[in-house]
C-alpha positions as CSV (number, residue, x, y, z in Angstrom):
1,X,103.8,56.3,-227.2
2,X,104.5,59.4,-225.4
3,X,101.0,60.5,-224.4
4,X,100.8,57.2,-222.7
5,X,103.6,57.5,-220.6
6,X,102.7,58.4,-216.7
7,X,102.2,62.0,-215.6
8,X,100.3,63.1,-212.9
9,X,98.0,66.2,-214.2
10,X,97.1,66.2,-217.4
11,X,93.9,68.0,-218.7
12,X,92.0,67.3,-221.9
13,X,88.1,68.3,-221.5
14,X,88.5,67.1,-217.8
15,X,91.1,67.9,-215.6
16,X,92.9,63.7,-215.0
17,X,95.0,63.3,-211.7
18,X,97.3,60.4,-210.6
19,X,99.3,60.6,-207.9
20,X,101.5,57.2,-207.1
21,X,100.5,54.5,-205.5
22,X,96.4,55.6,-205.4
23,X,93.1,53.8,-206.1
24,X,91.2,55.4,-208.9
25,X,87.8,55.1,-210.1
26,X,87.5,55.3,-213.5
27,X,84.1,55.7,-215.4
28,X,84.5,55.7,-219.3
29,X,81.5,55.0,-222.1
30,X,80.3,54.1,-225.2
31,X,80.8,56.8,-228.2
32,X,77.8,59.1,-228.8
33,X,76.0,58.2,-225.2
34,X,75.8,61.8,-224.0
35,X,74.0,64.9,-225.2
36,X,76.2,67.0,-226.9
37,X,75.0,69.7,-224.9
38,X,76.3,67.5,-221.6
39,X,79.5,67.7,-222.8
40,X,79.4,71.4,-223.5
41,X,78.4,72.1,-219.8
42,X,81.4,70.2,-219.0
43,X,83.6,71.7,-220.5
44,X,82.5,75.3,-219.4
45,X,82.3,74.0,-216.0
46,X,85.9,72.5,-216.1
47,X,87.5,75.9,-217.5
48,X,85.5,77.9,-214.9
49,X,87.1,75.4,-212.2
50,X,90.4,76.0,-213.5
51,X,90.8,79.7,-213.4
52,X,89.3,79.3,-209.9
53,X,92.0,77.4,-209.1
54,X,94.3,79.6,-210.7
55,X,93.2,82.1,-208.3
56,X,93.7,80.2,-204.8
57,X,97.7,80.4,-203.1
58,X,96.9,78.0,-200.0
59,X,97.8,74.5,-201.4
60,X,95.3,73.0,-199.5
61,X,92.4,75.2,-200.0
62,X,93.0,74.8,-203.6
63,X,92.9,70.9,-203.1
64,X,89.9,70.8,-201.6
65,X,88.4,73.3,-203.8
66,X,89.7,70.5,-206.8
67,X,87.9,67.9,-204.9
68,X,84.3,69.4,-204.5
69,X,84.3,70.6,-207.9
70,X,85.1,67.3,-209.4
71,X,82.6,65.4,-207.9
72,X,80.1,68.0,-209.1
73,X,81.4,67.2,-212.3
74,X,80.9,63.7,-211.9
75,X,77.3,64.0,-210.8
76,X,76.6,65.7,-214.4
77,X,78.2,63.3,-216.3
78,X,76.8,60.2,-213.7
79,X,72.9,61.6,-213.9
80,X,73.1,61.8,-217.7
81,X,74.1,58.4,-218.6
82,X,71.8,57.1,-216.3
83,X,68.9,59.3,-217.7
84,X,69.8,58.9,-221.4
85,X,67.4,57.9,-223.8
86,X,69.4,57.9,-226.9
87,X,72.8,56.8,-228.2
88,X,74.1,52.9,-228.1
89,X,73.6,50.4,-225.4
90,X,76.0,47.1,-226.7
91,X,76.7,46.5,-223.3
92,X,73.3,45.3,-222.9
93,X,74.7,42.0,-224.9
94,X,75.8,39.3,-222.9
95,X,78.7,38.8,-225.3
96,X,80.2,42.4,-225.7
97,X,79.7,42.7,-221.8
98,X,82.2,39.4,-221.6
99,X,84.7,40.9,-224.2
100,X,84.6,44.7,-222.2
101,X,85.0,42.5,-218.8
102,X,87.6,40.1,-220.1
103,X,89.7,43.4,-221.4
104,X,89.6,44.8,-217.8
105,X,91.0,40.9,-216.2
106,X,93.5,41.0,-218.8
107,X,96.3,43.0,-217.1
108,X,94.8,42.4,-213.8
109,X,97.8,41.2,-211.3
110,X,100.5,42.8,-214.0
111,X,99.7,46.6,-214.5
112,X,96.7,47.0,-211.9
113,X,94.7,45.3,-209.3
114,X,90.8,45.2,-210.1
115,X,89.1,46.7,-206.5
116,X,85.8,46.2,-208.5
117,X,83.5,46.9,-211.7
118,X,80.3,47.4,-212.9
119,X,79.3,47.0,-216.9
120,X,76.2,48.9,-217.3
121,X,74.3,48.8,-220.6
122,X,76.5,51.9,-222.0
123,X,79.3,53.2,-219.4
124,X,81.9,51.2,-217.4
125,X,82.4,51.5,-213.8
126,X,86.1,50.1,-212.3
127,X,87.9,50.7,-209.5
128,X,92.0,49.9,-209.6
129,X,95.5,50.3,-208.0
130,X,97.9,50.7,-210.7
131,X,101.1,48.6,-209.9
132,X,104.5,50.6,-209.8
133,X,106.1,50.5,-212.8
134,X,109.7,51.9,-212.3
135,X,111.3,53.7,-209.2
136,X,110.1,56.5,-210.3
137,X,106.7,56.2,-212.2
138,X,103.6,54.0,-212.0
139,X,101.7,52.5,-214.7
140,X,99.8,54.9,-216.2
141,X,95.6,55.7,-216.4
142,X,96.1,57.1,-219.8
143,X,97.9,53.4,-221.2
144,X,95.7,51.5,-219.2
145,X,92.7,52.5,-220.6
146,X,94.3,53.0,-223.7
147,X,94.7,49.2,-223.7
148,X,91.1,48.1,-222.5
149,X,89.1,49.9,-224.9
150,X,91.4,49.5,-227.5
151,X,91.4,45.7,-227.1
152,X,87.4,45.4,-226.2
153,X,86.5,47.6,-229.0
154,X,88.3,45.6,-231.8
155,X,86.5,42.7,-230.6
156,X,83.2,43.9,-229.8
157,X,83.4,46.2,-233.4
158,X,84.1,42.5,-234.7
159,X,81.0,40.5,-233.4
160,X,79.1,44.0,-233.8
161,X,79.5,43.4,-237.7
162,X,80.3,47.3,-237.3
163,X,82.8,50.2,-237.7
164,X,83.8,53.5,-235.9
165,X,84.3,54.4,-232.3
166,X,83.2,52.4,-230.1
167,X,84.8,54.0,-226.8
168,X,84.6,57.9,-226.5
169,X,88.5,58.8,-225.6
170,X,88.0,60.7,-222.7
171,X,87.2,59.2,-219.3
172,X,86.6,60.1,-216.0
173,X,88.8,59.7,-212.7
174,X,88.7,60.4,-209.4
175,X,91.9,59.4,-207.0
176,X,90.6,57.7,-203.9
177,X,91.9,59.5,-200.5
178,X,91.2,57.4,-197.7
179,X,89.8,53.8,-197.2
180,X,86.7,55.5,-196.0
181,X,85.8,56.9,-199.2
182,X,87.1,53.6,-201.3
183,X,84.1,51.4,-199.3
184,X,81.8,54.5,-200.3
185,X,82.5,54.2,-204.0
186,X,82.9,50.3,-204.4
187,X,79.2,50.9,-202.7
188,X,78.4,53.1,-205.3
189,X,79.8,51.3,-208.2
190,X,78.0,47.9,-207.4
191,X,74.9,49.6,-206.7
192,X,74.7,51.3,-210.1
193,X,72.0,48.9,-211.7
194,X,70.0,49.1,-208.6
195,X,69.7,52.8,-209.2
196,X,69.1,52.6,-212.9
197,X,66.3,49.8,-211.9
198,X,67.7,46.5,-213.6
199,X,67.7,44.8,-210.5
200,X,67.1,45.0,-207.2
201,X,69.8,43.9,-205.5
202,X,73.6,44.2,-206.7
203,X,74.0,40.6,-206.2
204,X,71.6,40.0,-208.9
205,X,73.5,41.8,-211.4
206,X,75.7,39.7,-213.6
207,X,78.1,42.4,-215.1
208,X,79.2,43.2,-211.2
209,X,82.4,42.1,-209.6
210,X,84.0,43.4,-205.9
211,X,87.0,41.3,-204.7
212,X,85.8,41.7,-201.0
213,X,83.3,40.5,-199.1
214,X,80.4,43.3,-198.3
């Protein structure tokens, strides 16, 4: 399918980056677990960024500029999911966490390497290296994802006894730079049901997995 081939900007209500051979964090949630109005603001913050960008000759400054601005739009998206009151929460089940965490192991070693995740009662946190999958293209965000939630939502629609999207389509990523900053968000990402007060401790959090030792 051609829209899951590799490219590395595309832009649908978020702006997607992937340049070869990076780390990515990729945050991605149920259908219907944000305020429409959340979305809204992200999309007018996203077309704002954009014709900044437009504006901005020095490569550089415009890549920093990128950078700031996307973790703003991260924070949003981040601080509503945590806050929400409304929507679905099947990831609270022990058994569609296992099918959602078994998708993710599934290509693991083939298309990706699993850094770490974090299955929170309704949003995903994981942290890969896609694997090179020519000379001259990696595998891509867009058909990895595409095969997760596509495989966990089959299932989990299954033992649901339900219909529909289960997965919104659009995720969010953010391209590691340094190994500084991949410690800072692995951090982040095990510590996610600490801030949302499930547990106090990461350890303690069964839907957590980090392939190094912290």
């Amino acid at each position: 399918m051609k829209n899951l081939d590799y490219r590395e900007y595309y832009r649908r209500n978020l702006p997607h980056f992937q340049p070869r051979g990076a780390t990515f964090l990729v945050n991605f949630r149920l259908a219907g677990s944000l305020p429409a109005a959340v979305i809204e603001q992200l999309k007018a913050e996203t077309l704002k960024l954009e014709q900044r960008l437009l504006k901005i000759s020095n490569n550089d400054d415009r890549l920093k500029l990128r950078d700031l601005e996307h973790r703003k739009l991260f924070d949003i998206w981040d601080d509503a999911l945590h806050s929400t009151k409304h929507g679905p929460f099947y990831l609270q089940e022990d058994f569609v966490a296992e099918i959602v965490a078994n998708s993710i192991r599934y290509h693991d070693g083939e298309w990706f390497d699993v850094e770490a995740f974090c299955l929170m009662p309704n949003h995903v946190h994981l942290v890969l290296t896609p694997y090179k999958k020519t000379e001259a293209t990696d595998y891509s965000l867009t058909q990895i994802m595409h095969n997760i939630k596509r495989n966990s939502a089959k299932q989990a629609n299954q033992v649901l006894g339900r219909t529909g999207a289960f997965w919104q389509h659009e995720n969010y990523d953010h391209f590691v730079r340094d190994a500084a900053e991949l410690e800072r968000i692995i951090k982040y990402v095990l510590n996610n049901p600490v801030k949302a007060g499930i547990v106090d401790d990461w350890t303690k959090w069964k839907w957590s997995y980090c392939k190094y030792d912290l």
